[in-house]
C-alpha positions as CSV (number, residue, x, y, z in Angstrom):
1,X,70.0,-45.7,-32.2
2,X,68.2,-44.1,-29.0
3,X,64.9,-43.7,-30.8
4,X,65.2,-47.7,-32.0
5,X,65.6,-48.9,-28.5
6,X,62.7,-46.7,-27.0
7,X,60.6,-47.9,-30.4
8,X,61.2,-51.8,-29.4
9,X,60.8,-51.1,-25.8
10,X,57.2,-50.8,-26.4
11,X,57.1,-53.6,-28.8
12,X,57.3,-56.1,-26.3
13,X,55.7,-54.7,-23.2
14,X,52.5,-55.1,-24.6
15,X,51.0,-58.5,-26.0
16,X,50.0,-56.4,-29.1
17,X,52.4,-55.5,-32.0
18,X,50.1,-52.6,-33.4
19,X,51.3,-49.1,-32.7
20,X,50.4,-48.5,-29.0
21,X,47.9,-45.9,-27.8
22,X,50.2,-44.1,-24.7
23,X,49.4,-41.7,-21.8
24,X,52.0,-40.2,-20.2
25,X,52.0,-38.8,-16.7
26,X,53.8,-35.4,-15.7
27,X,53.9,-33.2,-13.0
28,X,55.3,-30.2,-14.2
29,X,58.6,-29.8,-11.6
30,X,60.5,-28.3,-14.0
31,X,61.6,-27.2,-17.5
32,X,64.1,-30.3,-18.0
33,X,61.6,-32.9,-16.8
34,X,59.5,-31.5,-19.1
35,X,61.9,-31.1,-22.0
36,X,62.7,-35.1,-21.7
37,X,59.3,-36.2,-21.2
38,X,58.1,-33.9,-24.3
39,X,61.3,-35.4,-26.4
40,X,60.0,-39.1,-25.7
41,X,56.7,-38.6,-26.4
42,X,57.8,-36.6,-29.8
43,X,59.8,-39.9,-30.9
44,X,56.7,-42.0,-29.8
45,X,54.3,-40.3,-31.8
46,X,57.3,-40.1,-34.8
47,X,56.8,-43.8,-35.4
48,X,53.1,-43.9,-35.2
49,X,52.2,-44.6,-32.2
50,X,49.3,-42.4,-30.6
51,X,50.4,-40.3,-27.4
52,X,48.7,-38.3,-24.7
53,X,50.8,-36.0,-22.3
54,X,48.7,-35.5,-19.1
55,X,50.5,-32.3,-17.3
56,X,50.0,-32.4,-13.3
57,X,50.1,-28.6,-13.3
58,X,51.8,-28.6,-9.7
59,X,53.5,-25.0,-11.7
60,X,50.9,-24.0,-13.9
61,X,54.0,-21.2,-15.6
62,X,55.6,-24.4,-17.2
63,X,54.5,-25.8,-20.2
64,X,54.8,-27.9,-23.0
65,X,54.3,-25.1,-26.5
66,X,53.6,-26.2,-29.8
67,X,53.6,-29.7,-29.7
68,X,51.6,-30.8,-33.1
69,X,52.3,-34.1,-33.2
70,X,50.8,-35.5,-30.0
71,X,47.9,-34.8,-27.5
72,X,48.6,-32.1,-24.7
73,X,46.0,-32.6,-21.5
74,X,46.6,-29.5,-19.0
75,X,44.9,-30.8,-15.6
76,X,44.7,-27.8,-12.4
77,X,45.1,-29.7,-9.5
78,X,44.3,-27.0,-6.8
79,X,48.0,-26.0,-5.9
80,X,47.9,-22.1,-6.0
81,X,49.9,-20.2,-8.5
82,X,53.4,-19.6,-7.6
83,X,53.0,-22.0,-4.2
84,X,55.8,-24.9,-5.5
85,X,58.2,-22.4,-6.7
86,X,58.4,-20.6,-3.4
87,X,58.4,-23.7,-1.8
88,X,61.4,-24.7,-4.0
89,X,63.1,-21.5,-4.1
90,X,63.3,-20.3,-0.7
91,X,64.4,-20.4,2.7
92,X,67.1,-21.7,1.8
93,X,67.5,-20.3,-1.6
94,X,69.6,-21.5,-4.6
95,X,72.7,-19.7,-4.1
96,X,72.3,-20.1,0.0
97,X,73.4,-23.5,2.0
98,X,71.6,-26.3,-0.1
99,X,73.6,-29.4,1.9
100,X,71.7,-32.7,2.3
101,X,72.7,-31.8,5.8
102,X,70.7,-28.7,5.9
103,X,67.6,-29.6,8.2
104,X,65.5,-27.0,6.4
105,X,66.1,-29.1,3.2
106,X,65.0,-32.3,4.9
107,X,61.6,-29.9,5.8
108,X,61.5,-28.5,2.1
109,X,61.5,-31.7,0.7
110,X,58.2,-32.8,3.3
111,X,56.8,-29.8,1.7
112,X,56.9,-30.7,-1.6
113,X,56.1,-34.2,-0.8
114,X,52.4,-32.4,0.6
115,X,52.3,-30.8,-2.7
116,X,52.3,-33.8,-5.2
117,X,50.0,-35.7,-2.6
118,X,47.4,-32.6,-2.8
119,X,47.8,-32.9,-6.6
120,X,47.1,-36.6,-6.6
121,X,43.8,-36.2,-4.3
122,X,42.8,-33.2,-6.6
123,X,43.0,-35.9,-10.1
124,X,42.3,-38.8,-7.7
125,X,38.9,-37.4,-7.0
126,X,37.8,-36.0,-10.0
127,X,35.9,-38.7,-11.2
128,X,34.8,-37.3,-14.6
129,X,38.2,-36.6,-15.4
130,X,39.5,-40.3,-14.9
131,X,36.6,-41.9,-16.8
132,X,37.3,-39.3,-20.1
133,X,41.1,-40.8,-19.9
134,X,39.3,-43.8,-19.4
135,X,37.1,-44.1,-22.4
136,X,40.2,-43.6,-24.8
137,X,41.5,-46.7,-23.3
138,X,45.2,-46.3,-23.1
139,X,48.0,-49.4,-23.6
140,X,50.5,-48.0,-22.1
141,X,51.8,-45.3,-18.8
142,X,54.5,-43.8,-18.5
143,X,55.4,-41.8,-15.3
144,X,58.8,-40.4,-14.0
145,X,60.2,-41.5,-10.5
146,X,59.4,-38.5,-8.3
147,X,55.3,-38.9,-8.4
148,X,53.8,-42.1,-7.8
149,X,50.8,-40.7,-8.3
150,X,50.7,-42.1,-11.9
151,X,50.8,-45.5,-11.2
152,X,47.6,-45.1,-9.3
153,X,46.0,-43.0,-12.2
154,X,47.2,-45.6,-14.5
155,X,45.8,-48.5,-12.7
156,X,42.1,-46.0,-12.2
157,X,41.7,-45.9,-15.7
158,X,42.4,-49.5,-16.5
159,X,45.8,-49.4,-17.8
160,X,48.4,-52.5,-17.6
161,X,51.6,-51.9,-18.5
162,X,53.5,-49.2,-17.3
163,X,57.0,-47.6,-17.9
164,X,59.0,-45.7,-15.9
165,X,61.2,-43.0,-16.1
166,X,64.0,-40.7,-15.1
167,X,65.1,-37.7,-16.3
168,X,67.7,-37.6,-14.2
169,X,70.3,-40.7,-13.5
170,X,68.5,-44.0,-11.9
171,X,67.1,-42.9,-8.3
172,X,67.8,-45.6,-6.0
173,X,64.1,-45.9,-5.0
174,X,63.4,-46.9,-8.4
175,X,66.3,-49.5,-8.9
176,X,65.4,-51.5,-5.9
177,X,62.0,-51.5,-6.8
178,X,63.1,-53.5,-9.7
179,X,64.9,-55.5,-7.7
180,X,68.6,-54.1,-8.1
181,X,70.6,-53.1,-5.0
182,X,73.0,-50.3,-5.0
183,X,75.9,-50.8,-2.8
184,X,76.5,-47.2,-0.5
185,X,79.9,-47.6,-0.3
186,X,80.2,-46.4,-4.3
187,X,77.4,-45.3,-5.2
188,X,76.6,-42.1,-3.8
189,X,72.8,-41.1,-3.6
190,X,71.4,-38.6,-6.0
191,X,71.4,-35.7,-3.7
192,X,74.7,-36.2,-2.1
193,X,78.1,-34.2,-2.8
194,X,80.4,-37.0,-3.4
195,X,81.8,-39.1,-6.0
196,X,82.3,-43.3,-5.9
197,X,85.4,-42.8,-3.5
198,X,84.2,-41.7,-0.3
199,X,85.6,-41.6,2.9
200,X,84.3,-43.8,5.6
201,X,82.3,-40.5,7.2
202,X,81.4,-39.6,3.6
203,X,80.0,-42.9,3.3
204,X,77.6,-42.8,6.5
205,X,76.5,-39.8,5.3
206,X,75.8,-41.1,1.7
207,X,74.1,-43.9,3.8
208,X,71.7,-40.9,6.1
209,X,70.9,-39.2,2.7
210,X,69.6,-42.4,0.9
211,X,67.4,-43.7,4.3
212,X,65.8,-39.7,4.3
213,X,65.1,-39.4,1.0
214,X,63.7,-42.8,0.7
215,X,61.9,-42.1,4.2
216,X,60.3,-39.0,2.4
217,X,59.1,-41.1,-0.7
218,X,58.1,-44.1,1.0
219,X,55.9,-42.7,4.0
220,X,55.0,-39.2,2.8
221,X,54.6,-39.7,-1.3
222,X,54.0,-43.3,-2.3
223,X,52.1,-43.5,1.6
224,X,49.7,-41.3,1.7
225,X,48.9,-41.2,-2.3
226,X,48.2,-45.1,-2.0
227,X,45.8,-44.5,0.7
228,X,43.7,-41.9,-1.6
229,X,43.4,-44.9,-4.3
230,X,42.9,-47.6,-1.9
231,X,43.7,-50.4,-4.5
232,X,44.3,-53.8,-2.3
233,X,48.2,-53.1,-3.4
234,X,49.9,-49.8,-1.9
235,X,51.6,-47.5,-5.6
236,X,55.4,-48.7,-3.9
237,X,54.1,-52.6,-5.1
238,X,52.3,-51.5,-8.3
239,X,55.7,-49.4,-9.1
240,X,57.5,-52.7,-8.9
241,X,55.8,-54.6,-11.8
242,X,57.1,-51.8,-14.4
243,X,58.2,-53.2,-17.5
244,X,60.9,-50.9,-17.8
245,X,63.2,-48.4,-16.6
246,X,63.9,-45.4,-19.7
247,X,67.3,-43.1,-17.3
248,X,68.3,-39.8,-19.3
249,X,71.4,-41.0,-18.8
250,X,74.5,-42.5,-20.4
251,X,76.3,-45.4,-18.6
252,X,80.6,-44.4,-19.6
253,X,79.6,-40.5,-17.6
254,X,78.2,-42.0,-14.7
255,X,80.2,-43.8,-11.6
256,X,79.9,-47.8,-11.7
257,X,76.8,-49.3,-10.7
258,X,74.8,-52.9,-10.7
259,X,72.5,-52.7,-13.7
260,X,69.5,-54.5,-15.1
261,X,68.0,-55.4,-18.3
262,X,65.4,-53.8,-17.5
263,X,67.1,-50.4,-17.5
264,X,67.4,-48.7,-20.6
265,X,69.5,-45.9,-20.6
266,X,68.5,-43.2,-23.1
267,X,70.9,-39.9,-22.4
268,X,71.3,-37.1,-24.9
269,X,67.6,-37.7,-26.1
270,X,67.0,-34.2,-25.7
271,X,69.9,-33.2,-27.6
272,X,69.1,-33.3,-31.3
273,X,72.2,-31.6,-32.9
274,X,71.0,-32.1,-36.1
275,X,67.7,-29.7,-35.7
276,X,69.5,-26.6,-33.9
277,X,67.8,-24.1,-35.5
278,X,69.9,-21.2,-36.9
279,X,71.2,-18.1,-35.0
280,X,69.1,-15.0,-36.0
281,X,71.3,-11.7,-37.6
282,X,71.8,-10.5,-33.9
283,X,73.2,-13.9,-31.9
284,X,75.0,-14.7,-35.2
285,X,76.9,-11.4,-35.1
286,X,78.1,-11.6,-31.7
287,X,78.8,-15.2,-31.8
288,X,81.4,-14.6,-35.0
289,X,82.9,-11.6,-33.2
290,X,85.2,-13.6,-30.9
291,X,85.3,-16.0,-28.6
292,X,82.6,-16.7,-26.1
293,X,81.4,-18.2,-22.9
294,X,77.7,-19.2,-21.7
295,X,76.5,-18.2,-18.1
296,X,73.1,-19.6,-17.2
297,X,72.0,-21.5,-14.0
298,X,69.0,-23.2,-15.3
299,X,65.1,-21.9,-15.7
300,X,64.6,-21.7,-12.8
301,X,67.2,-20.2,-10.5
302,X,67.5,-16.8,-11.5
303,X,71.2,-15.1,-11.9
304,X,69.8,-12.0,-10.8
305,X,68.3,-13.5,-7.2
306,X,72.2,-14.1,-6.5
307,X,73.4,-12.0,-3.7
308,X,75.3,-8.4,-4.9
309,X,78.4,-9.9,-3.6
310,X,78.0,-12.9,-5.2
311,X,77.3,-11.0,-9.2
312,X,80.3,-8.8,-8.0
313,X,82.6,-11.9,-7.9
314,X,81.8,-12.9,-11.5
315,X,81.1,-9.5,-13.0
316,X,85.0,-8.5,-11.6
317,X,86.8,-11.9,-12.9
318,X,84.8,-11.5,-16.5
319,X,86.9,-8.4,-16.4
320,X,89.9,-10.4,-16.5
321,X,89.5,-11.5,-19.7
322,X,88.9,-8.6,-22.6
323,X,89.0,-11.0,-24.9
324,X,85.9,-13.2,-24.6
325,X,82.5,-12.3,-24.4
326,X,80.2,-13.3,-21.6
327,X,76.8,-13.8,-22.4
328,X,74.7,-13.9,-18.9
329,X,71.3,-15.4,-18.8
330,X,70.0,-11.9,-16.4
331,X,66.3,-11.9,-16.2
332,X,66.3,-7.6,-15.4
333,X,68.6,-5.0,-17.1
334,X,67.8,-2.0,-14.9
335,X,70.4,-0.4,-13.2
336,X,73.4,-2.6,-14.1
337,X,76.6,-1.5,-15.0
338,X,78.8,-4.3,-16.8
339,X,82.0,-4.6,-17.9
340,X,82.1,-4.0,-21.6
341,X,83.0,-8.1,-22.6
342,X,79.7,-9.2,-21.0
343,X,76.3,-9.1,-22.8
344,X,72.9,-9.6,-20.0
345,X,69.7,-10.9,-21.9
346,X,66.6,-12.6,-20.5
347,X,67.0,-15.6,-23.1
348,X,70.0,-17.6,-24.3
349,X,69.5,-19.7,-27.5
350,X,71.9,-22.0,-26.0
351,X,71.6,-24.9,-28.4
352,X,72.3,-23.1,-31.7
353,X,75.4,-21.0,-29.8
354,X,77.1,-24.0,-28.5
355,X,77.1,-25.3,-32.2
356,X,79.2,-22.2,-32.9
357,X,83.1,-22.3,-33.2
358,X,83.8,-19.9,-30.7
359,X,81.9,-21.3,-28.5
360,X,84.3,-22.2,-25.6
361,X,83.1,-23.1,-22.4
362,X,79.5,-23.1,-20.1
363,X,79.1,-21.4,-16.6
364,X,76.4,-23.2,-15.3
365,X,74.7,-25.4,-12.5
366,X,75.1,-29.0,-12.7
367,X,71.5,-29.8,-14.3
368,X,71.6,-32.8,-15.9
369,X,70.5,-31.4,-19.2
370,X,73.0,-28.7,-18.9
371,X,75.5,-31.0,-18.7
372,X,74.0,-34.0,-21.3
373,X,73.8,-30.4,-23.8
374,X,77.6,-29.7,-23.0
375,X,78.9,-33.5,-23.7
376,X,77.1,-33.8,-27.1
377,X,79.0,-30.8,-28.3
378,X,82.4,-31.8,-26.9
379,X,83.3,-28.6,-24.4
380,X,84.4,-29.0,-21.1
381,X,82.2,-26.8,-18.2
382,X,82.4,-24.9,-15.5
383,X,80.3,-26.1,-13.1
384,X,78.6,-24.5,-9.9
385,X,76.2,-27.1,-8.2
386,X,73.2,-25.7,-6.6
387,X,71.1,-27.9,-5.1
388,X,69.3,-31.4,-5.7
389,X,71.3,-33.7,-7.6
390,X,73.5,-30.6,-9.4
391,X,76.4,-32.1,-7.2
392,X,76.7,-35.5,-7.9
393,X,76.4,-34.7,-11.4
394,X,79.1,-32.5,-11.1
395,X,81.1,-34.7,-9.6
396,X,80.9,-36.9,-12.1
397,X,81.7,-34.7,-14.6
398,X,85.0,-33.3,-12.8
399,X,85.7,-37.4,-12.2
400,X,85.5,-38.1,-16.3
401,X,88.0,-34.8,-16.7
402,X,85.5,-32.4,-18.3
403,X,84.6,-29.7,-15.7
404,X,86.2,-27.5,-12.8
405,X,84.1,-27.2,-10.3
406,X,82.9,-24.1,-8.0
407,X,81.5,-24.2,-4.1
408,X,78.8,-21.8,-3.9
409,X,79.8,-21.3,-0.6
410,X,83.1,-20.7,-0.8
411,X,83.1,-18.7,-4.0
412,X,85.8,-16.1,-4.8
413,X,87.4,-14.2,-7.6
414,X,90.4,-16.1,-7.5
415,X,88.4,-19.0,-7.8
416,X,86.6,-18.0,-10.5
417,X,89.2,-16.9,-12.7
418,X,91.6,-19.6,-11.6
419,X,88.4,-21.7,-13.3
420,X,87.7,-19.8,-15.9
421,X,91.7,-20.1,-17.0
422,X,92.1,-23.6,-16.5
423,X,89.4,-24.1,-18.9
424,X,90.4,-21.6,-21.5
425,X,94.5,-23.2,-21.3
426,X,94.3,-26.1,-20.1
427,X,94.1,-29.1,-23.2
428,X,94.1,-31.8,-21.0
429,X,90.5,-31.3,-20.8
430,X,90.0,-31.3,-24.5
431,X,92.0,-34.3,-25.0
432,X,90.1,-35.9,-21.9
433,X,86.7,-34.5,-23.8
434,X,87.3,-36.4,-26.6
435,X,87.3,-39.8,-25.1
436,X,83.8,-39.3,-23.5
437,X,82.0,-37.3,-25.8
């Protein structure tokens, strides 16, 4: 049904009915922006239409691999190797103080802001580049809500209609660019830690976070990158005449919220249960074994960058349960001792293991594909918010009765075994599961 509405989306946002010749636009932030924007252009090019993915390569480690069924266009745009992650990853770190409130993540985010704006200069300017991706004359851009630098590529090259996306849940930027306000008072902001009933301080807050972030998008993204194009219109205006919205999300696991037609909301795309691959001999085997529990925090926050006392807290609690077996996305093996129920390994096919029977319960942080991966196969989570919008998804996920949630900064083995319990005897969250899943 997903793939039908994203197939008559682009239908009728051309004046053309023949199958549609689409660029999309993707700075490569991270492995589940990628993973969503590669899943839309797979179902595009499944019903015929011809598609180009331009990479952005702000990371040049991420990548889009063996995609046969549509174009991939890897562009360098002179940010050196390793700069965004460091950027992203430090000072503070993951597992350190990532609040809204934080004033080096009000500076981290002008950072990041500089990166995608040297990015846009570097394809901006590269004239040869833009008329190549001009001479295929492209019907259609799509671009996700973080980079407006798309919209200004897009209208170089002589493209009209536009789509745009999220891979997360609508980004309030976005909605009242297409002309939908949502209310502060219950609708918290994408980065903040609440849910839809805030306090009245909660609620200024929610209120300070929207005004930065949009601050930091308005004057120091969407700003600057207009003035590179110079088009008579600044990107903010030329964002506004999208023809739609596609949100990786799903509207019953997400807090109430004015909508539009316009908005299309897509969630679980990535999800395809029905193509998990199998588990090899090794996975299968420790999968039929006994009972089992996934600990991962994403691709790019590293379980072994935690802090000692921090891998002591959950190494100890997995101890308190002989009886399941922990399998720990760890990216090194040397010189760790581990209780005997917990398995380390670089790589988790998490997909094909969450299919199993004994699979009982994630350890994770809050990522939205995390989560959307956890829903379609009816578990409940444990959930551990890092930074970004990790919290208010989260909360929405402890709000629906389908996760326990852990502070990072408050984290303890009581805690973590109280969780981990809850989870393992607790059916309410079954029974709760099955009416959202």
């Amino acid at each position: 049904m997903k793939h039908s509405s994203i197939f008559l989306i682009f239908l009728f946002i051309t004046n053309i009915s023949a199958y549609l010749n689409i660029l999309f636009y993707v700075p490569t932030l991270s492995h589940s922006h990628i993973s969503f924007n590669s899943k839309l252009a797979e179902v595009l090019a499944s019903h015929g239409h011809r598609v180009t993915v331009l990479l952005s390569q702000v990371d040049d480690t991420l990548l889009i691999d063996n995609a046969t069924d549509y174009t991939v266009l890897r562009k360098k745009v002179g940010v050196p190797r390793g700069h965004l992650r460091r950027v992203l990853w430090s000072n503070p770190g993951p597992y350190e103080d990532s609040s809204p409130l934080n004033p080096h993540i009000f500076y981290k985010l002008l950072k990041v802001s500089r990166t995608f704006v040297t990015a846009c200069e570097n394809m901006a300017f590269d004239e040869m580049f833009l008329e190549s991706l001009m001479e295929q004359k492209f019907d259609v851009g799509l671009v996700e809500q973080y980079d407006a630098c798309g919209f200004g590529i897009f209208k170089s090259i002589g493209i009209e209609s536009t789509v745009w996306l999220s891979a997360t849940a609508i980004y309030r930027p976005q909605a009242e660019a297409m002309g939908v306000y949502l209310p502060y008072s219950y609708v918290p902001e994408l980065f903040a830690h609440f849910s839809d009933k805030m306090s009245f301080i909660q609620k200024v807050i929610n209120v300070l976070i929207g005004q930065a972030t949009s601050f930091v998008l308005d004057i120091f993204v969407q700003g600057f990158q207009s003035r590179i194009f110079g088009f008579n219109q600044n990107l903010a205006s030329i964002s506004k005449e999208s023809s739609a919205v596609l949100i990786n999300s799903v509207p019953f696991f997400d807090y109430s919220m004015p909508m539009s037609h316009q908005f299309s909301n897509i969630g679980g795309i990535t999800v395809d249960k029905k193509g998990v691959k199998k588990l090899d001999p090794y996975w299968q085997s420790v999968a039929d074994s006994s009972g089992f529990i996934l600990v991962s925090f994403g691709g790019i926050a590293r379980t072994v960058d935690m802090t000692g006392s921090m891998q002591k807290i959950f190494f100890d609690s997995f101890k308190k349960f002989p009886h399941i077996t922990f399998i720990v996305k760890y990216e090194s093996i040397a010189n760790v001792s581990m209780p005997e129920n917990v398995i380390l390994t670089p790589w988790i096919p998490q997909l094909p293991l969450m299919a199993h029977k004994n699979y009982k319960t994630i350890i994770t942080h809050g990522g939205w594909s995390s989560i959307l991966e956890t829903t379609m196969h009816s578990k409940p989570m444990i959930l551990m918010p890092l930074f970004a919008d990790h919290a208010k998804n989260s909360k929405v996920a402890e709000s629906k009765g389908v996760a326990v949630l852990l502070d990072k900064m408050r984290l303890s083995q009581r805690r973590v075994v109280h969780a981990i319990n809850t989870i393992l005897t607790n059916p309410r969250y079954a029974s709760y599961f099955n009416l959202v899943a």
